[in-house]
C-alpha positions in Angstrom: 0.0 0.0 0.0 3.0 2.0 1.1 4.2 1.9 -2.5 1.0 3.3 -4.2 0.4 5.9 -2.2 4.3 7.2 -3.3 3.1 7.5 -6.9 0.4 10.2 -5.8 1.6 11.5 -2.4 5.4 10.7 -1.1 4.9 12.1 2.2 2.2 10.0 3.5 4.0 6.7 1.7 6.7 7.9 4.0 4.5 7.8 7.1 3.2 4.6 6.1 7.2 3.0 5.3 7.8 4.4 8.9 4.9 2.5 10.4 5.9 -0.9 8.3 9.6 -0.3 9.6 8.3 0.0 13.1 6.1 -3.1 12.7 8.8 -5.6 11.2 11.5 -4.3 13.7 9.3 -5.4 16.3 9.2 -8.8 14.1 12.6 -9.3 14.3 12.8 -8.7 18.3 10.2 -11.1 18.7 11.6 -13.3 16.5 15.5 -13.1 17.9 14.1 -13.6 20.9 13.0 -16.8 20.1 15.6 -17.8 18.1 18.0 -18.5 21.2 15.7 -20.4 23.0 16.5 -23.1 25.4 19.1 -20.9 26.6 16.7 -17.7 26.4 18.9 -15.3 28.6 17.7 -11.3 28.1 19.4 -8.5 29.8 17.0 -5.5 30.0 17.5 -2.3 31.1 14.8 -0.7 32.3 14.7 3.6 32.1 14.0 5.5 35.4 11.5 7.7 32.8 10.0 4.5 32.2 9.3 3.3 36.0 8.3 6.7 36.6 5.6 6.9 33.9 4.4 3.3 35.3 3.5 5.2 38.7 2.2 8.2 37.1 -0.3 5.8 35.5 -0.8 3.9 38.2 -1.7 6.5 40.9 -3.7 8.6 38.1 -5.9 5.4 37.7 -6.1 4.7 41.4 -7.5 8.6 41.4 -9.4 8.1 38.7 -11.5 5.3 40.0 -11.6 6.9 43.3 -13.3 10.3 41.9 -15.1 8.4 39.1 -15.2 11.5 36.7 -17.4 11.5 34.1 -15.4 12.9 31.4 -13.4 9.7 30.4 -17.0 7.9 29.4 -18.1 10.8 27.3 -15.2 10.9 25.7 -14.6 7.6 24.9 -18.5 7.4 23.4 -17.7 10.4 21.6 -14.7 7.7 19.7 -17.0 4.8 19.4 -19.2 6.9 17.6 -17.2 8.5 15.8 -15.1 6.5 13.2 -13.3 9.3 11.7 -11.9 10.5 15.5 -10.7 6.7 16.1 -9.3 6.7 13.1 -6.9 10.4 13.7 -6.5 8.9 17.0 -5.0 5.6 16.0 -3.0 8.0 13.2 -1.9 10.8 16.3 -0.9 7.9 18.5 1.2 6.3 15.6 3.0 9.3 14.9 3.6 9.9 18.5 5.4 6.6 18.6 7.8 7.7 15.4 8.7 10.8 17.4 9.4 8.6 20.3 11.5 6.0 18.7 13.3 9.3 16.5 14.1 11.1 19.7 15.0 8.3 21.4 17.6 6.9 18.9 19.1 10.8 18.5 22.9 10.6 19.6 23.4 10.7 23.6 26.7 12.8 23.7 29.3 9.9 23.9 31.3 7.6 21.8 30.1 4.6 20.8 32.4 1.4 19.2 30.4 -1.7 18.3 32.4 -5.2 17.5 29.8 -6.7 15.1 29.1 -10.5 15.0 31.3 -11.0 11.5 32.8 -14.5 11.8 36.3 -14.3 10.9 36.2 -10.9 9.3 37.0 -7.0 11.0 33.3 -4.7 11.0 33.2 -2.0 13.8 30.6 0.2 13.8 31.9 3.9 15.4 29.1 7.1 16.4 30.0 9.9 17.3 29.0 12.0 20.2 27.7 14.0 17.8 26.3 11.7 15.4 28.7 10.8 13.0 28.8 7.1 11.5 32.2 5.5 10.8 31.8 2.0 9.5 35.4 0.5 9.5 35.6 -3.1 7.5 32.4 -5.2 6.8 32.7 -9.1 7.2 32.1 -11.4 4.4 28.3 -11.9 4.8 26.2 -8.6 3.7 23.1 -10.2 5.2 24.9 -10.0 8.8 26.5 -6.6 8.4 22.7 -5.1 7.2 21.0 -6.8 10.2 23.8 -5.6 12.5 23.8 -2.1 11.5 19.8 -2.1 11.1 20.0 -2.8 15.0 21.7 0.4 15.9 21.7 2.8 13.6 18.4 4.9 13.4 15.5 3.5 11.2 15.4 7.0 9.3 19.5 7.0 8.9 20.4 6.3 5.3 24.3 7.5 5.2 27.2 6.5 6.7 29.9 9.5 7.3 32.8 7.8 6.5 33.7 3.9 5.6 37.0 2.1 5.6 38.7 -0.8 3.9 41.2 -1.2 6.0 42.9 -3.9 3.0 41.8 -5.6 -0.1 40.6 -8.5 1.5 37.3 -10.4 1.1 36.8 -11.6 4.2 37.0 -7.8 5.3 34.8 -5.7 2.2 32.6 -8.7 0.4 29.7 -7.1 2.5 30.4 -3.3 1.7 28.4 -3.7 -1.5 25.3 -4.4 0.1 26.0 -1.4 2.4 26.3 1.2 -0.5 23.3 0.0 -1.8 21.4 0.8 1.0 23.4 3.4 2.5 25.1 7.0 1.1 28.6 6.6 1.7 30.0 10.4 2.2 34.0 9.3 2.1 35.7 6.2 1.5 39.4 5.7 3.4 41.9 2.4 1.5 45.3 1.7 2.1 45.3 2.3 -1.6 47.2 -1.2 -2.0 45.7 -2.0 -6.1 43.1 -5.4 -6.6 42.4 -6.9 -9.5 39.7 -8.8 -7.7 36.3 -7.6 -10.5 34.5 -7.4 -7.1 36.9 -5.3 -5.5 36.7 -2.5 -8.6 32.9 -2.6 -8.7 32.7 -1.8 -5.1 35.1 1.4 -5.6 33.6 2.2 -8.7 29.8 2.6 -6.5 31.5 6.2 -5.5 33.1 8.9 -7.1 37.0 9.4 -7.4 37.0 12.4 -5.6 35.3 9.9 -2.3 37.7 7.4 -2.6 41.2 8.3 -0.3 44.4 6.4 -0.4 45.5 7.1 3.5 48.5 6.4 4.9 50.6 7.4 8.1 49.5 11.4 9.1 46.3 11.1 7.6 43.3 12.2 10.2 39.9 12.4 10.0 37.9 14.8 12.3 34.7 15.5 13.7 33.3 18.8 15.0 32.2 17.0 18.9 36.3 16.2 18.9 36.3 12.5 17.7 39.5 11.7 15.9 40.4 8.6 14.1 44.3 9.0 12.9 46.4 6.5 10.7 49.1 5.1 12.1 50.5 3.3 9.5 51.6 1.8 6.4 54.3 4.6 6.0 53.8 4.8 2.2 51.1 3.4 0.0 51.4 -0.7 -0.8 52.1 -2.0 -4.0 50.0 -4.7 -5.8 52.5 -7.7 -4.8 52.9 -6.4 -0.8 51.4 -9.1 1.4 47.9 -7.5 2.1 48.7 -7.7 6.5 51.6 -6.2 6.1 49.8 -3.1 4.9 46.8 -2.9 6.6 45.2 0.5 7.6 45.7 1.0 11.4 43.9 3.2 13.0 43.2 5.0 16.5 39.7 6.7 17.6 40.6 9.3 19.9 37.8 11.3 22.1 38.9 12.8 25.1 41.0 10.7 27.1 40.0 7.7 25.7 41.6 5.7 22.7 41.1 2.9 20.5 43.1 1.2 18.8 41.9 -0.8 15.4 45.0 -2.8 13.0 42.9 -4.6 11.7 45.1 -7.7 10.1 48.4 -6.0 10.7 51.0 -9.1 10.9 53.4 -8.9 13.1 56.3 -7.2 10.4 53.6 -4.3 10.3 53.2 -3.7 13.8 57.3 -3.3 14.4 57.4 -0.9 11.7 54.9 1.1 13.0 56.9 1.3 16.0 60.1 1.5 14.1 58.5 4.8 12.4 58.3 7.1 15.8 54.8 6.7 15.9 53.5 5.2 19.9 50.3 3.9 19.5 49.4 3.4 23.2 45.5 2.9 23.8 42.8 2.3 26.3 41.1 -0.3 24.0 42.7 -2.3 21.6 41.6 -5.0 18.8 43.8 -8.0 19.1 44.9 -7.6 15.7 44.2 -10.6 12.7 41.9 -12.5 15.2 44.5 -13.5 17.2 45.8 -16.0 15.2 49.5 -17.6 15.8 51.9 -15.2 16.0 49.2 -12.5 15.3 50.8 -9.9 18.1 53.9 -8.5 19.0 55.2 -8.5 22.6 57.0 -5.0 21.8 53.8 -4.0 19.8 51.6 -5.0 22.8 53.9 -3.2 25.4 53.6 0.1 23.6 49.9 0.2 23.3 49.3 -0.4 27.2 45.2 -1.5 26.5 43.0 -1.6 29.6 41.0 -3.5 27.5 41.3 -6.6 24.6 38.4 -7.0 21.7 38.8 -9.9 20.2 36.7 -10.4 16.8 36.6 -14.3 16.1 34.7 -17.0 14.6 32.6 -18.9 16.8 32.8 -22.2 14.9 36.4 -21.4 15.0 37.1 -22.8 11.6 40.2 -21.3 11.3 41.9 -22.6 14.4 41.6 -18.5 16.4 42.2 -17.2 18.5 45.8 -19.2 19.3 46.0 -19.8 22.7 50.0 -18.3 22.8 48.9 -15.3 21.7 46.0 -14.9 24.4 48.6 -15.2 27.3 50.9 -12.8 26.1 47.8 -10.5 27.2 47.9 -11.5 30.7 45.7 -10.1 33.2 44.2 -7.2 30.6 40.4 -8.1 30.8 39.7 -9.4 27.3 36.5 -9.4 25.6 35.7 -11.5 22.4 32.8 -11.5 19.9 32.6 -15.4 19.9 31.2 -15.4 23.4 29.5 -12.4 23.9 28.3 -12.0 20.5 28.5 -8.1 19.7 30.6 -6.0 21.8 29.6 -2.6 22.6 32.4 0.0 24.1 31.2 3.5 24.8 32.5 6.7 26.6 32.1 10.0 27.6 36.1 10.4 27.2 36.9 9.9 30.6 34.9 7.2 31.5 34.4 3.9 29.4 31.8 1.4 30.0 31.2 -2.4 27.5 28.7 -4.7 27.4 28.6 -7.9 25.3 25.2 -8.3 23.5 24.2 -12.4 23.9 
């Protein structure tokens, strides 16, 4: 119906896309919440506004019934009788909800880092204090990256600021398709290391030259609320033959006094340059970088950044044989929190302050 009414009036088929979006997202709740039954386990967090309005209804019922005013029966004849009133009612309340839900998903003033569920790929979802969405990496399923940004993003949002590819790698951008097709991409940030891959070249060719930046160390990309995502390294755009972890985009998300580091699948050769170049990249969060695979982090490397927290992105089935179990003691007692348990993993500051939460 939605769809016919945008041929003669878009505004109202906008209303009425808004109302289907609000209807299947409830769908998929019910239907997640199903899905992990017999082990059904739901945090919820319930809102002081929320308990607060429970009273408010609660005592203005118990007065209600008390004083037995007459007003509430005349006006709720006045709906039965009237089809068109129930009808702006049920259209009034509707609305009300959308305004809800919109101001309700508006940005909260801090910095939030999501660790999607990707299987053995990098996808981070960043906003900004302000607002701003940086999508670094996809996975290698575009079903998974859709439903995972669907889930926090806002249902009207329909750009992302700024998206990286942190290296030509399919495991890491096979999903970014699926993204621009849904999504406006503003800016695009590569390593700038040349593909061949056809699938690789369409996905660039979905933007504009003038979108597309080859970064390297000294690049930075800012946002007016004081968000800053630097690259750290490689030093000098990769060639086509340079093995693809040995030139991986790292980054750090600075706000405040907190950090985060990202390297993505920066091998071990990558992260000693990086020190080897001047550059210190200590943080308060870091990504074990390449999964934590054998030999995936540097002692030197790991010493430098001084995390106060581990993210480990992994596989659940653990195909792949990660995370090795050398390279999870070299972390020692730094808490360490991995995707394949928790399922999503959600970091988020005010930059002094830093608070996660696993999703399952």
């Amino acid at each position: 119906a939605a769809t016919l009414v945008a041929f003669v009036l878009f505004p109202l088929a906008q209303l009425l896309f808004w109302l289907d979006m609000l209807l299947l997202g409830w769908t998929l709740v019910v239907v997640r919440m199903f899905a992990r039954l017999p082990f059904a386990q739901i945090a919820v967090t319930v809102d002081p506004r929320l308990i607060a309005l429970f009273y408010v209804i609660v005592i203005g019922g118990a007065l209600m019934v008390a004083t037995k005013p007459t007003w509430p029966s005349r006006v709720a004849g006045l709906i039965r009788s009237r089809p068109v009133v129930r009808s702006l009612g049920a259209a009034v309340a509707g609305v009300a909800v959308l305004l809800g839900i919109v101001l309700l998903s508006r940005p909260d003033g801090k910095l939030h880092v999501w660790w999607l569920e990707a299987g053995h790929s990098n996808a981070v979802l960043i906003q900004t204090p302000a607002g701003a969405d940086i999508l670094v990496d996809g996975g290698h399923f575009p079903s998974q990256l859709l439903t995972g940004l669907g889930d926090r993003l806002p249902f009207n949002k329909r750009d992302i600021d700024l998206m990286v590819i942190s290296q030509p790698d399919p495991f890491d951008y096979d999903a970014l398709s699926s993204v621009m097709d849904r999504y406006s991409v503003n800016l695009v940030l590569t390593n700038g290391q040349p593909n061949l891959r056809p699938e690789y070249k369409t996905l660039l060719q979905h933007l504009p030259t003038d979108k597309v930046i080859a970064a390297r160390l000294g690049y930075s990309f800012e946002v007016a609320d004081g968000t800053r995502l630097e690259v750290l390294a490689p030093q000098t755009t990769p060639d086509m033959g340079q093995n693809l972890n040995d030139a991986a985009l790292v980054l750090r998300l600075t706000y405040g006094d907190i950090s985060f580091l990202l390297p993505s699948d920066a091998s071990q050769g990558a992260q000693i340059d990086l020190l080897k170049s001047g550059e210190w990249p200590l943080s308060t969060v870091m990504q074990l970088p390449n999964h934590g695979g054998v030999r995936s982090l540097n002692e030197a490397f790991l010493a430098a950044v001084q995390p106060q927290m581990v993210v480990l992105q992994s596989d659940p089935t653990n195909r792949l044989g990660d995370p090795n179990g050398d390279t999870l003691s070299l972390l020692g007692n730094t808490p360490l929190v991995r995707t394949d348990v928790s399922g999503a993993v959600h970091v988020w500051t005010d930059g002094k302050q830093l608070w996660e939460v696993g999703m399952k």
